[in-house]
Structure formats: C-alpha cells, structure tokens
C-alpha positions as CSV (number, residue, x, y, z in Angstrom):
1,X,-61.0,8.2,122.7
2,X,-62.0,8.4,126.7
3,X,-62.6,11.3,129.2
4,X,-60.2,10.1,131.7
5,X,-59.7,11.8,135.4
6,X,-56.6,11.8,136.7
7,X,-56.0,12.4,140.3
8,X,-52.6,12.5,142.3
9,X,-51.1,15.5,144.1
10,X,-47.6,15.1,142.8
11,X,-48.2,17.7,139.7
12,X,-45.1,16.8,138.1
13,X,-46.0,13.0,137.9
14,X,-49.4,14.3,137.2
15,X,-48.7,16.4,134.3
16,X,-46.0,13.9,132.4
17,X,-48.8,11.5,132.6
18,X,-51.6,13.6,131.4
19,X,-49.2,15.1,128.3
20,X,-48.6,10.9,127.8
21,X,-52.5,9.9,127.7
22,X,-53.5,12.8,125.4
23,X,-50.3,12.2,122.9
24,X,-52.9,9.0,122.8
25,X,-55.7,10.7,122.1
26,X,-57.9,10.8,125.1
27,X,-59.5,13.8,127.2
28,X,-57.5,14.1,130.7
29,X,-59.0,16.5,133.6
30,X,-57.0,16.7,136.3
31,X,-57.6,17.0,140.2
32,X,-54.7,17.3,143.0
33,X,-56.7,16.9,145.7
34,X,-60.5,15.3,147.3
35,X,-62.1,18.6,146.9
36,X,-60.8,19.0,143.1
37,X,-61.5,15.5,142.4
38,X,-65.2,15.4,143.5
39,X,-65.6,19.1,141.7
40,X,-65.0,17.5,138.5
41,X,-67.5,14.7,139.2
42,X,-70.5,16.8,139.8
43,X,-69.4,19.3,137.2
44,X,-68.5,17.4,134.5
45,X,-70.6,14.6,134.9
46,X,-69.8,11.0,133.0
47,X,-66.2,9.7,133.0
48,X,-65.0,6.9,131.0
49,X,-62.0,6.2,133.8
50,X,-60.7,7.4,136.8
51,X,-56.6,6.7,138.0
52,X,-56.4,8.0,141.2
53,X,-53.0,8.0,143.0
54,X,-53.0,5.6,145.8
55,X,-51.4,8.3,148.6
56,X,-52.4,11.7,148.5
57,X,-49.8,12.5,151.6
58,X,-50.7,12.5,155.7
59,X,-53.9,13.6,157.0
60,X,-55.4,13.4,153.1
61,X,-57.9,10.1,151.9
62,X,-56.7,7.9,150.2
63,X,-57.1,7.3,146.7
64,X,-59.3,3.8,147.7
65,X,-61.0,5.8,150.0
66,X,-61.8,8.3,147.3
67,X,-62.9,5.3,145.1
68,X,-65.3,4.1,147.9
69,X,-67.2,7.4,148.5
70,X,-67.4,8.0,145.0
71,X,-68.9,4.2,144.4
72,X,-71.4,4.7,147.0
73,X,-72.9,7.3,145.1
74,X,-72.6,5.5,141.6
75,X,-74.2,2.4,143.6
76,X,-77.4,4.9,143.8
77,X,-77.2,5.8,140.0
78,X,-76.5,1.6,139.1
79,X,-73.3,2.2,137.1
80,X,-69.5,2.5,138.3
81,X,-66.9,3.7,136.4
82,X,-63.8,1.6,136.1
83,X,-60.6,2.8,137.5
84,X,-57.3,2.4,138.3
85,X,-55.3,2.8,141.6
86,X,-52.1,3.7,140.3
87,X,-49.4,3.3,143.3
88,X,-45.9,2.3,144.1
89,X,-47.5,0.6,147.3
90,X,-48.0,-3.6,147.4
91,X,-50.9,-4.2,145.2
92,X,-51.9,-6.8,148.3
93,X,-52.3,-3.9,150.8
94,X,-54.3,-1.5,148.0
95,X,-56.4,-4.7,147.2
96,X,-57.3,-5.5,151.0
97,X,-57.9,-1.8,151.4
98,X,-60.2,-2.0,148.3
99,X,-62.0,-5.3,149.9
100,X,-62.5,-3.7,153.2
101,X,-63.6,-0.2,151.4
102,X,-66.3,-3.0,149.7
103,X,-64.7,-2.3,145.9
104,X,-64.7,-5.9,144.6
105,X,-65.4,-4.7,141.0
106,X,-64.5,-2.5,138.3
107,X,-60.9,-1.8,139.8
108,X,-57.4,-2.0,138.8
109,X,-54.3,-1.6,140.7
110,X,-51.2,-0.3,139.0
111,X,-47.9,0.0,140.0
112,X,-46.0,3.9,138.9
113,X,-44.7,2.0,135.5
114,X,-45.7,4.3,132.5
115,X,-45.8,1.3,130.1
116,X,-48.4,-0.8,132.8
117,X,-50.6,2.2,133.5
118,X,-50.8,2.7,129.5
119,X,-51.8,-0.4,129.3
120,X,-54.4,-0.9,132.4
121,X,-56.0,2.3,130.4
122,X,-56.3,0.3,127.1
123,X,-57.3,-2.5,128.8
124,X,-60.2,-0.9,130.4
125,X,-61.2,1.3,128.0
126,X,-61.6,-0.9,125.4
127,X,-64.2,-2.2,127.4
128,X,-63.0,-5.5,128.0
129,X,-63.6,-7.0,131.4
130,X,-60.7,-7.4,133.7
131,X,-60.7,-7.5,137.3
132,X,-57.5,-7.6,140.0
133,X,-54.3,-6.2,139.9
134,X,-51.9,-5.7,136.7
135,X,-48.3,-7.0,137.0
C-alpha cells in the first residue's frame, strides 16, 4: 500500500508498530536514530510517509528537527513528503516547534495512541489533504 519510514529510538515501540502497519499491508523501513534515518533517504530514495518520534532522547534532534532538515532539501527537489510526528508531548508545543522549524504543511501530529496513528496513516495516505494536529 505505502513505503512508510518509521523513526523512533525506542525499538520496542518501534517494532510493535512496524509488525501493526505491515499486518496492514504497507512497506515499513525503520531507523533509530538521525544518521539511520537520513541513510534511508538517500538510499532508498521516494517515501510515501515518514512518522518520526517526536524525542529521540538528550543531546539527539528532534524528530521536528529531523522533519525541517529533511524539508529543506525536498524544498530543492519541489515535493515534500507528508508525515507524522508521533509523540506523547502537547501537540501545541510540537506544532510551535514545527512553525518556528518553518513546517506549515504536509504535517501531522499524533499522540502514542495505536488506533490515532493508524488512522493519521490512512488519512494521509489516501492522499487526502489534511493539515494540523489529530485528536
């Protein structure tokens, strides 16, 4: 269905999550970490979504941070990729952080609920256009 990328550095959370989004048919890669993350990118080339985990622990970027160095090269290219910042954190702190990272577009945030991440993913990947957070 979609080539998704998955990044957060809690492996447990990560892999539940991936085994849940291929039991729905889609193509997961994984990355627990920056360097892993932007690997993928240049390796792999085209995704059809990104969920990056909003905190990838002290002295690491964050996953908006991640998001804004990646859509400064996409800006370059003229297409962005939508994703999802999937965090436990206030979506009003991840969507100032987004604002002041210049992502006004293309973005969801998502709190750690399987059944609201499952369907941000649908959401977005059926194409249709949706902007802001998802409660």
């Amino acid at each position: 269905m979609a080539r998704i990328l998955f990044a957060d550095d809690k492996i447990a959370i990560l892999d539940a999550l991936v085994d849940l989004l291929k039991e729905n048919g889609h193509e997961v890669r994984t990355a627990p970490d920056a360097v892993k993350f932007f690997s993928h990118i240049q390796e792999s080339g085209e995704f059809d979504l990104l969920i990056l985990d909003y905190s990838f622990g002290r002295g690491n970027p964050t996953g908006v941070e991640l998001l804004a160095t990646l859509r400064k090269q996409e800006t370059r290219r003229g297409k962005t990729t939508p994703a999802i910042i999937f965090s436990c954190e206030s979506a009003d702190v991840i969507g100032a952080e987004c604002r002041m990272c210049g992502i006004n577009e293309n973005v969801v945030i998502c709190d750690k609920d399987i059944r609201s991440l499952l369907a941000c993913v649908d959401r977005l990947v059926s194409g249709t256009r949706w902007e802001g957070k998802h409660d």
